[in-house]
LUMTI-729668 format. One record per residue (C-alpha): residue number from 0; residue in one letter; x, y, z. Coordinates in nm, 3 decimals. Layout:
BEGIN
SITE   seq   type         u         v         w
SITE   NUM      a         X         Y         Z
...
//
This chain:
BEGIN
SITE   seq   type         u         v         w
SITE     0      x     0.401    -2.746     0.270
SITE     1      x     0.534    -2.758    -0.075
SITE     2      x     0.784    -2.500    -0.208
SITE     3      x     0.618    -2.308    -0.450
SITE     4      x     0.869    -2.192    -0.766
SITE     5      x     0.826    -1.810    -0.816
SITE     6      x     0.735    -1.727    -1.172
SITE     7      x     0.598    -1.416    -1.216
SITE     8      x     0.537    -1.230    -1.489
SITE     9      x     0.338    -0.898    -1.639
SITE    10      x     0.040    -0.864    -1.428
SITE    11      x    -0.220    -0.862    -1.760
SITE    12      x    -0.538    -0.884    -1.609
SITE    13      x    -0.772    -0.898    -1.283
SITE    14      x    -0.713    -1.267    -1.215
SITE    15      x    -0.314    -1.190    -1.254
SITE    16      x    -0.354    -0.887    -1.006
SITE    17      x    -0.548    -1.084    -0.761
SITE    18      x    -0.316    -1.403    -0.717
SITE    19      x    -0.016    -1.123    -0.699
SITE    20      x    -0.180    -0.956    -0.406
SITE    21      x    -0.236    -1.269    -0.203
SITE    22      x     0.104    -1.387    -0.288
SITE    23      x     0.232    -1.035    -0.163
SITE    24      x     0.000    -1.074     0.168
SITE    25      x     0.155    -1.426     0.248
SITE    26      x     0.559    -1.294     0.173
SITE    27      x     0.541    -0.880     0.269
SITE    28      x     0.705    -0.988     0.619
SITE    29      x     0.946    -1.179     0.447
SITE    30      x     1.263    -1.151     0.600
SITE    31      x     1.554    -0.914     0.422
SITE    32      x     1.790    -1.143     0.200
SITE    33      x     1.519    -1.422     0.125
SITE    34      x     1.422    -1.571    -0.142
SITE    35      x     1.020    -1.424    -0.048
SITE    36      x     1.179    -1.074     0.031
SITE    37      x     1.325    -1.079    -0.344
SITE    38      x     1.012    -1.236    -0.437
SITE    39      x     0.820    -0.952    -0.267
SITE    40      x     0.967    -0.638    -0.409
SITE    41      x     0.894    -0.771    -0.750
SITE    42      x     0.574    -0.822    -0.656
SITE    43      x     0.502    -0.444    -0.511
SITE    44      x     0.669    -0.351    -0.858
SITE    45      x     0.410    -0.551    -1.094
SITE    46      x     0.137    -0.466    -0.910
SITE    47      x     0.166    -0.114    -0.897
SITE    48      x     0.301    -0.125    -1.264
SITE    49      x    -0.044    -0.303    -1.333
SITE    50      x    -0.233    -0.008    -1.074
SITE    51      x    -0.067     0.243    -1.250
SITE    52      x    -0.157     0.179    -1.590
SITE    53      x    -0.540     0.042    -1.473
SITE    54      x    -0.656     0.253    -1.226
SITE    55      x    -0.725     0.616    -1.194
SITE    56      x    -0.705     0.761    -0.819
SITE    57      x    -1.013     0.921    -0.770
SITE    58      x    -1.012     1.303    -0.695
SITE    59      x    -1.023     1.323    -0.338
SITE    60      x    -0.786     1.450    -0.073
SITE    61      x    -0.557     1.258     0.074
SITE    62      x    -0.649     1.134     0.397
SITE    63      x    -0.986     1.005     0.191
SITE    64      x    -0.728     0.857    -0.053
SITE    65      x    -0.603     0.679     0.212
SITE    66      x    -0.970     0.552     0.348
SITE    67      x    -1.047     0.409     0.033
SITE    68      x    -0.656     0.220    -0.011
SITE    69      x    -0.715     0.100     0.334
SITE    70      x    -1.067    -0.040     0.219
SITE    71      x    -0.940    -0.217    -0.070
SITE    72      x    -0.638    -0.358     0.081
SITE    73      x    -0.861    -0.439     0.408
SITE    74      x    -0.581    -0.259     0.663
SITE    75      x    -0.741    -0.086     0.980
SITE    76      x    -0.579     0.186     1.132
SITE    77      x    -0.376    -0.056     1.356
SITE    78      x    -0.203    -0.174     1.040
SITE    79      x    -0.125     0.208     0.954
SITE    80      x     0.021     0.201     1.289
SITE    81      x     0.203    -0.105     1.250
SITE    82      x     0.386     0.065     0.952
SITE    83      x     0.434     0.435     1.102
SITE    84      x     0.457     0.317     1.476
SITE    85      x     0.200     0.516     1.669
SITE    86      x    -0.146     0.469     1.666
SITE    87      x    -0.245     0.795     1.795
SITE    88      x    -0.086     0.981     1.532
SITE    89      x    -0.252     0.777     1.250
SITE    90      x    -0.578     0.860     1.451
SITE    91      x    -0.525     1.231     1.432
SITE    92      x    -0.450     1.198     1.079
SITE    93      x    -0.754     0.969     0.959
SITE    94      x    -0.944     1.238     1.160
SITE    95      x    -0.867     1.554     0.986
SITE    96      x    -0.705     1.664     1.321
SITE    97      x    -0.306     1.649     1.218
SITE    98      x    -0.132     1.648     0.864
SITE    99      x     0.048     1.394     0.696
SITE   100      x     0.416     1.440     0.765
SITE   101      x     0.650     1.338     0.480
SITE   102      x     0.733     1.022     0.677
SITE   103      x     0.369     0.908     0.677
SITE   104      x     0.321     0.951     0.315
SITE   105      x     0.620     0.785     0.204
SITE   106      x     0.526     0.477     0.437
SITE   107      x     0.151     0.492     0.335
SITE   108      x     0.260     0.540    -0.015
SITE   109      x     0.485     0.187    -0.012
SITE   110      x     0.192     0.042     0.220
SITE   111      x    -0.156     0.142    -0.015
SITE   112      x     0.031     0.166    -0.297
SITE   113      x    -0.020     0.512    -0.332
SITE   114      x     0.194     0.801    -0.549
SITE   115      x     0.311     1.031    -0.307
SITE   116      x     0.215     1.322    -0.555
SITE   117      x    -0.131     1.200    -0.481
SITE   118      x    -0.031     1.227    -0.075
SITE   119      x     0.109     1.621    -0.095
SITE   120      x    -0.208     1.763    -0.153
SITE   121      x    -0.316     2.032     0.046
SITE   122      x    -0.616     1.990     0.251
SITE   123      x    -0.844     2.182     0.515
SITE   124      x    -0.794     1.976     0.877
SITE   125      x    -1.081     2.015     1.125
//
C-alpha cells in the first residue's frame, strides 16, 4: 500500500469533514509516537474545530446526546465499552439506570466529540 503524505488543512466544508473522519477511523489506534498518532490528534483538533463552529448540539440531556454521537459516528455500546472498559456500566448509563461519572464524560467527550459542558447536565435517571 502506498504511503500517503499527510496534508491537512482547515476543514472548510462537508467533503473536507468527511475525508477527515475516515482518515481519523483508519489512524485513531495509531500507536503513541507515530507518524498516524501525530497525524491523528490533528485530526480530532480540525474536526471538532470544524463541529464546533458548524454544528449546534441539540437540546437534549446527555445520555440522548450521547445516542445521537453514537449514531453519527456509528459506535455501539461495545465501542463505549471499548473506551471506558466495562460494558455493564455503559449499559446502566445508556439506560437511565446510573449517571455519568466524570471519567465517562471525559472519555465520551474525546470519543463523540462531545463538550463536556454539554455532558454535566443534570438529568432524571429511571
Amino acid at each position: 500500500m502506498e504511503k500517503k503524505k499527510s496534508g491537512w488543512y482547515l476543514i472548510e466544508n462537508e467533503q473536507d469533514y468527511d475525508t477527515a473522519l475516515a482518515r481519523y477511523e483508519e489512524v485513531k489506534y495509531a500507536v503513541t509516537g507515530t507518524v498516524e498518532h501525530k497525524e491523528k490528534l490533528l485530526l480530532a483538533h480540525l474536526i471538532s474545530e470544524f463541529e464546533e463552529k458548524t454544528s449546534e448540539l441539540p437540546e437534549v440531556d446527555p445520555v440522548e446526546l450521547i445516542k445521537i454521537r453514537m449514531e453519527d459516528f456509528g459506535y455501539k455500546p461495545s465501542d463505549l465499552a471499548r473506551e471506558y472498559g466495562d460494558k455493564g456500566t455503559i449499559s446502566k448509563v445508556l439506560n437511565y439506570k446510573q449517571a455519568l461519572s466524570l471519567t465517562m464524560i471525559r472519555k465520551f467527550s474525546r470519543l463523540l466529540h462531545i463538550p463536556a459542558e454539554a455532558l454535566i447536565a443534570e438529568y432524571e435517571l429511571r
